[in-house]
DRENRO-146290 format. One record per residue (C-alpha): residue number from 1; x negated, y, z. Coordinates in steps of 0.25 Angstrom, whole numbers, plus 5000, padded with zeros to 4 digits. Layout:
BEGIN
+-----+------+------+------+
| pos |   c1 |   c2 |   c3 |
+-----+------+------+------+
| NUM |    X |    Y |    Z |
...
+-----+------+------+------+
This chain:
BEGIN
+-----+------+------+------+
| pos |   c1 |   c2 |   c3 |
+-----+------+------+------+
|   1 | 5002 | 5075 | 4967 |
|   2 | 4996 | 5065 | 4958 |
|   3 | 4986 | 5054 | 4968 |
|   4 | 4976 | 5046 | 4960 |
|   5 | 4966 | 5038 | 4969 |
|   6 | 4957 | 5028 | 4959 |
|   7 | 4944 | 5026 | 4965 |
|   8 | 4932 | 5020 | 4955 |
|   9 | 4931 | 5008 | 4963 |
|  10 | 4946 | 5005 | 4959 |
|  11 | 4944 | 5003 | 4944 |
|  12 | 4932 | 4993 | 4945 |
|  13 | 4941 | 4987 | 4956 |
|  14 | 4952 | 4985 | 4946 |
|  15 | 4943 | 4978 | 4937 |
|  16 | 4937 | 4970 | 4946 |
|  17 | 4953 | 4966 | 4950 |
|  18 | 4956 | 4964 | 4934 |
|  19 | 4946 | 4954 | 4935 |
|  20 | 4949 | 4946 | 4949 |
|  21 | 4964 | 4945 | 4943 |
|  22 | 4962 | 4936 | 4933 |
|  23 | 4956 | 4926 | 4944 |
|  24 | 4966 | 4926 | 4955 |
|  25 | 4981 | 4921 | 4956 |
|  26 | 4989 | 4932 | 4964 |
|  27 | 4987 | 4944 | 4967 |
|  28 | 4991 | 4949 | 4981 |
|  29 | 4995 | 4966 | 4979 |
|  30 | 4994 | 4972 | 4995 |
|  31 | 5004 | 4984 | 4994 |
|  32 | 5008 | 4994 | 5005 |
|  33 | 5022 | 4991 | 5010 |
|  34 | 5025 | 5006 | 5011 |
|  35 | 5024 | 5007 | 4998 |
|  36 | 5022 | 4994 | 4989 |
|  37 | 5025 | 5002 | 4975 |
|  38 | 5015 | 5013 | 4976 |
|  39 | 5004 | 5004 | 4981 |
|  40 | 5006 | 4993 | 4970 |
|  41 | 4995 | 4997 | 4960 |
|  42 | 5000 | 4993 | 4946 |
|  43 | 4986 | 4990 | 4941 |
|  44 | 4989 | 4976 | 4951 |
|  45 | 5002 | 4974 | 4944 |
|  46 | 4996 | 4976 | 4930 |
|  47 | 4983 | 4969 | 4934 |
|  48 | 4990 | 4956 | 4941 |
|  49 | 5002 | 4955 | 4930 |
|  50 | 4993 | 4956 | 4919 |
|  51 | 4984 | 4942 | 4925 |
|  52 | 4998 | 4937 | 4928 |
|  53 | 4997 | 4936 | 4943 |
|  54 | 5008 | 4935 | 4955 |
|  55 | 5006 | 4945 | 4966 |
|  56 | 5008 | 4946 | 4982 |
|  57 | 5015 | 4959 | 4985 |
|  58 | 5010 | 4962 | 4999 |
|  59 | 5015 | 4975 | 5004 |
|  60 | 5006 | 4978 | 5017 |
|  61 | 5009 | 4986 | 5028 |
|  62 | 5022 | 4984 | 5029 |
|  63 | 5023 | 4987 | 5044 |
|  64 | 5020 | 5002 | 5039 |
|  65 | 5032 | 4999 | 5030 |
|  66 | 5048 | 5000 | 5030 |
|  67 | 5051 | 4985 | 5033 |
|  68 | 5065 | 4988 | 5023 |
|  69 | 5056 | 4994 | 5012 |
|  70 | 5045 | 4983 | 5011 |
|  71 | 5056 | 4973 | 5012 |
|  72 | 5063 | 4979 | 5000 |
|  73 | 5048 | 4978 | 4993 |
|  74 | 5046 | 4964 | 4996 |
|  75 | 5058 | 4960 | 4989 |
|  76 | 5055 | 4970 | 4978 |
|  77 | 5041 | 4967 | 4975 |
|  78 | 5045 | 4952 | 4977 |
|  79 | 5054 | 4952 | 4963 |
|  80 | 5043 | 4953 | 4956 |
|  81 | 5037 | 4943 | 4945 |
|  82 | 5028 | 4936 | 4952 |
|  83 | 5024 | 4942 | 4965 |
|  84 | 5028 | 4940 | 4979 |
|  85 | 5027 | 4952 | 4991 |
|  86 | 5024 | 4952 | 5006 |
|  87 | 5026 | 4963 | 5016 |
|  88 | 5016 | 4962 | 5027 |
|  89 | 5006 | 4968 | 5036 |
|  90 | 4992 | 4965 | 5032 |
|  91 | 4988 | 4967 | 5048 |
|  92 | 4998 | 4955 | 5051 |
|  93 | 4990 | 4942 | 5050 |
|  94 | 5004 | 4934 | 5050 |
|  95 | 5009 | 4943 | 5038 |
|  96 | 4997 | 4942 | 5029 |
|  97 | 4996 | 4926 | 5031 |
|  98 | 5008 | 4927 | 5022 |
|  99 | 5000 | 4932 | 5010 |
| 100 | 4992 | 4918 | 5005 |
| 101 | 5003 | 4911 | 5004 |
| 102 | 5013 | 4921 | 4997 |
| 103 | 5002 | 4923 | 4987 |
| 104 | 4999 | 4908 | 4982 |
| 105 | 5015 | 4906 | 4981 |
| 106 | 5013 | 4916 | 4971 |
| 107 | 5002 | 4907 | 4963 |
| 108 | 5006 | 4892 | 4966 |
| 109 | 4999 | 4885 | 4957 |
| 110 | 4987 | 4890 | 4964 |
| 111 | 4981 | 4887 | 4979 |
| 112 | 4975 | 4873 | 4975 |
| 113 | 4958 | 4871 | 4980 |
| 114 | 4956 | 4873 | 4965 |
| 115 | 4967 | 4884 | 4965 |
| 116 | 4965 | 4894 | 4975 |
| 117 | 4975 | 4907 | 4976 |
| 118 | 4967 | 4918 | 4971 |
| 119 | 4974 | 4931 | 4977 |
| 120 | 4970 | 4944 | 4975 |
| 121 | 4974 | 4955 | 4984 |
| 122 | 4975 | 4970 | 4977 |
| 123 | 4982 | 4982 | 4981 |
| 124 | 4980 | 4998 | 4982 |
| 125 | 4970 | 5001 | 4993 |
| 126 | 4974 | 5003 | 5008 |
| 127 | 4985 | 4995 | 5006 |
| 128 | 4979 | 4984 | 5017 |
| 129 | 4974 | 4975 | 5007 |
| 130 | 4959 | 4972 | 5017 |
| 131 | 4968 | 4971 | 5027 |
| 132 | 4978 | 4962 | 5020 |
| 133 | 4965 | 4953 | 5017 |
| 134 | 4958 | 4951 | 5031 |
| 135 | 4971 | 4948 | 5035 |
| 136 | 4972 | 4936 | 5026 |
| 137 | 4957 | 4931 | 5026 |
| 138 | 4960 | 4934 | 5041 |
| 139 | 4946 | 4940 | 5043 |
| 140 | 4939 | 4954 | 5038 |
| 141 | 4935 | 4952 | 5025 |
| 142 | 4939 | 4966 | 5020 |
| 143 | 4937 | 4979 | 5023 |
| 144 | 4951 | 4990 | 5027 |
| 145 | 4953 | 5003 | 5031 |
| 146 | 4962 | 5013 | 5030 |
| 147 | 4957 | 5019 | 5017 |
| 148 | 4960 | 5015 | 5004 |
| 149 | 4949 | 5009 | 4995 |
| 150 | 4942 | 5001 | 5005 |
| 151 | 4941 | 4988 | 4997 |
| 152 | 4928 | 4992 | 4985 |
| 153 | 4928 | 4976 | 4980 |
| 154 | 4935 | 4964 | 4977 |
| 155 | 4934 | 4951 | 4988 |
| 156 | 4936 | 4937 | 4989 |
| 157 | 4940 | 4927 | 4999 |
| 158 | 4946 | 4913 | 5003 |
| 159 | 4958 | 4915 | 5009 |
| 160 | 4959 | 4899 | 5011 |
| 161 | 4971 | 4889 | 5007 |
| 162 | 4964 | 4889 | 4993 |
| 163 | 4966 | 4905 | 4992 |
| 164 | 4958 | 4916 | 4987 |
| 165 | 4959 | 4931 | 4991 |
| 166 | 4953 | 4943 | 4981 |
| 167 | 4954 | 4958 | 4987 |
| 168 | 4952 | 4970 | 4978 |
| 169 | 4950 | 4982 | 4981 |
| 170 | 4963 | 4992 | 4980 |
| 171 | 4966 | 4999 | 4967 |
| 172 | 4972 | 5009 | 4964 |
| 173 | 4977 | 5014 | 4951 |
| 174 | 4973 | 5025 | 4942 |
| 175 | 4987 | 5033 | 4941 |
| 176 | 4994 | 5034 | 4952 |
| 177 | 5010 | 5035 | 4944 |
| 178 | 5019 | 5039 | 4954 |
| 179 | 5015 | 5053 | 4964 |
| 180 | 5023 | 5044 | 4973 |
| 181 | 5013 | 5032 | 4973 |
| 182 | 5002 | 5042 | 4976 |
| 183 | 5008 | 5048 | 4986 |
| 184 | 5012 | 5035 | 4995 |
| 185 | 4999 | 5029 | 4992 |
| 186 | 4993 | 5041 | 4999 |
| 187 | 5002 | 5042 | 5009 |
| 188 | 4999 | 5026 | 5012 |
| 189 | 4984 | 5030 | 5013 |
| 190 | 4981 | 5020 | 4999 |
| 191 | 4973 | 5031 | 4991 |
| 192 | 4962 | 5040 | 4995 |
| 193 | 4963 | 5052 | 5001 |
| 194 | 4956 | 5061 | 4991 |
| 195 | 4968 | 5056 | 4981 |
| 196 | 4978 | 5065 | 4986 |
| 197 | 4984 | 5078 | 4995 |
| 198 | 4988 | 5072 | 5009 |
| 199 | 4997 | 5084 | 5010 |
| 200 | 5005 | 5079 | 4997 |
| 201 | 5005 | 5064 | 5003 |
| 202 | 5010 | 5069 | 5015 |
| 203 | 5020 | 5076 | 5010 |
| 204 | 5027 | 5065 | 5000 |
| 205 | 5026 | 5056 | 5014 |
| 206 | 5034 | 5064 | 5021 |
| 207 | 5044 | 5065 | 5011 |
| 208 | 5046 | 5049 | 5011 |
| 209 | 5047 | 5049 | 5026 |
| 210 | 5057 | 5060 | 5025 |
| 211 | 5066 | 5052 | 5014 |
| 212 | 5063 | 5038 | 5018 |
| 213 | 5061 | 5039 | 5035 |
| 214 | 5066 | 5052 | 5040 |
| 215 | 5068 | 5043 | 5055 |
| 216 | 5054 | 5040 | 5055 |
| 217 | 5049 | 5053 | 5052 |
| 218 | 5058 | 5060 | 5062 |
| 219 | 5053 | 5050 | 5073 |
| 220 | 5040 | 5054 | 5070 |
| 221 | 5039 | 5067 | 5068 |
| 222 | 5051 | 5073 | 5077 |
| 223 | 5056 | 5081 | 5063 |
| 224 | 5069 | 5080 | 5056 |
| 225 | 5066 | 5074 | 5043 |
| 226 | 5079 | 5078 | 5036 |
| 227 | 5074 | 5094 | 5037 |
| 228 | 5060 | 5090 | 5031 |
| 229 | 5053 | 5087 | 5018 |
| 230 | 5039 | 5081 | 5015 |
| 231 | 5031 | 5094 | 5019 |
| 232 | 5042 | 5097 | 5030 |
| 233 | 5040 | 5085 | 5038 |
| 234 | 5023 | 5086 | 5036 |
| 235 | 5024 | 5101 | 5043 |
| 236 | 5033 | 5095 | 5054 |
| 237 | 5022 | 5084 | 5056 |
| 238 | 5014 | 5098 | 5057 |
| 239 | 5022 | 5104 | 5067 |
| 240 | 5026 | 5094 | 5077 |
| 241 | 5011 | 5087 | 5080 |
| 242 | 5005 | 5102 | 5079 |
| 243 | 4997 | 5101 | 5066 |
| 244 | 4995 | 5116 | 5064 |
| 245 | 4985 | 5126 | 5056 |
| 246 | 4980 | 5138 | 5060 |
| 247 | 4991 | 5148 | 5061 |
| 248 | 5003 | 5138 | 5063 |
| 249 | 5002 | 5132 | 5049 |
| 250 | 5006 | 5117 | 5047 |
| 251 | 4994 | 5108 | 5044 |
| 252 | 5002 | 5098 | 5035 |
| 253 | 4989 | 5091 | 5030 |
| 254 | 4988 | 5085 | 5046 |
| 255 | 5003 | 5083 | 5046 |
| 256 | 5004 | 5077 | 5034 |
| 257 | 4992 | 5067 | 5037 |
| 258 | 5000 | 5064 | 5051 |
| 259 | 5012 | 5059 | 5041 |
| 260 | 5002 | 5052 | 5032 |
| 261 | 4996 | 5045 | 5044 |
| 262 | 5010 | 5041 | 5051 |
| 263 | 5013 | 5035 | 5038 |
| 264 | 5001 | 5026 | 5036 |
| 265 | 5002 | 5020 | 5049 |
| 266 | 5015 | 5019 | 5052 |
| 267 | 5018 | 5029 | 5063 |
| 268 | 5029 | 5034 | 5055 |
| 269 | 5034 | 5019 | 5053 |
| 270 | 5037 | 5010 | 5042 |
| 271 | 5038 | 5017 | 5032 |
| 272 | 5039 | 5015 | 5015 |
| 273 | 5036 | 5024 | 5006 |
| 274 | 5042 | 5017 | 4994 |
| 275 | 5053 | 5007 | 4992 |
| 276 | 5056 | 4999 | 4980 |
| 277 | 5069 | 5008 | 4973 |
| 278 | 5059 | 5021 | 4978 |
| 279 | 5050 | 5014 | 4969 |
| 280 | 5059 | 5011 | 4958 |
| 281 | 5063 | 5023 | 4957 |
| 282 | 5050 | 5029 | 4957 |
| 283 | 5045 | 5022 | 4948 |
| 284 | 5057 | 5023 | 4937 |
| 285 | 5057 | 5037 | 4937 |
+-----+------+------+------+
């Protein structure tokens, strides 16, 4: 299954952000700490190196995440050229009060009265970037929500301490290379639902929880995970809370949404769907 979820609004939003860039010092990239490689648009990478500009890795929602995992990305993302990276919770007040100060260490010849640090924040949508926003500006300036593409225009505030804070609305790009990408990002609620089969996503989840979690799925579920594969743990779901068609047939559209759903809010645990050698060698092959 190929997913590709561009909406209009997303191209005059790139624009628009083509733009801004020229006009701020460091760009701040909000990823999801369950997966940080799938949900890094490489539209940001080109549009940030291209204007020469450093760039805050903040990998939110780590709470939903494997602690280990997002520890091994921190360090990963880190080693790049000119960037810095965070893992936090964007519902923590004492976690996001962290973000000013990471950002302008990455610009330090700005933060003067005549300088301010001009950051902007980017990031694909549902990725808590609103969320990640009120938090800093400590008051509800944007609007959130558990779907993606809430955020139509671009903002501007005074964050104070001589710094300035731009959000964007969250883009996505055009192709989508990796089935995998797609597959996560729909699983992590970050696309539209029009943009791909729910039974499909459920599915490839359940695989990675079979290969990557097998100890959370069987505490969950009450299965064996070792005599399952993706479609095998979904009927499972089916048949142990009842989900059930006319003439005892497994409704695995209700079951596989159950799995989605423990997934996105943590019932199932902390878990990542991607580390960095996953990555790598995704990526390579």
């Amino acid at each position: 299954m190929s997913v590709k979820w561009f909406p209009g609004h997303m191209a005059t939003a790139r624009k628009k952000v083509v733009e801004t860039m020229a006009k701020i010092d460091v760009v701040i990239e909000v990823l999801d700490a369950r997966l940080p490689g799938a949900s890094s648009n490489p539209m940001i990478e080109q549009m940030r190196l291209h204007r020469q500009r450093p760039c805050l890795k903040v990998l939110n929602k780590s709470d939903l995440a494997d602690a280990d995992v997002t520890a091994a990305w921190v360090r990963h993302l880190g080693g790049e050229k000119s960037v810095k990276a965070v893992a936090l919770s964007s519902k923590k007040a004492a976690e996001v009060a962290r973000i000013p100060a990471l950002a302008a260490s990455l610009v330090p010849h700005r933060g003067g009265p005549l300088k301010p640090v001009r950051m902007l924040v980017m990031g694909v949508p549902n990725v808590g970037k609103s969320t990640l926003i009120n938090a800093l500006l400590k008051r509800k300036v944007a609007k959130t929500g558990d779907e993606p593409a809430i955020t139509r225009h671009q903002s501007r505030w005074d964050l104070g301490d001589n710094m300035e804070l731009t959000d964007t609305p969250g883009l996505m790009w055009p192709t989508i290379r990796h089935e995998s990408d797609g597959l996560m990002l729909a699983a992590s609620h970050v696309i539209g639902e029009n943009a791909f089969i729910s039974e499909e996503v459920a599915t490839f989840l359940a695989e990675v929880l079979l290969a990557r979690y097998p100890a959370l799925v069987a505490a969950r579920y009450g299965c064996k995970p070792g005599s399952l594969d993706g479609p095998g743990l979904v009927e499972a779901i089916a048949r142990q809370r009842g989900y059930l068609l006319k003439g005892g047939r497994v409704d695995y559209e209700k079951a596989g949404n159950a799995l989605v759903h423990d997934y996105r809010t943590g019932t199932l645990g902390r878990i990542s769907l991607e580390t960095p050698a996953t990555r790598a060698a995704m990526t390579s092959a």
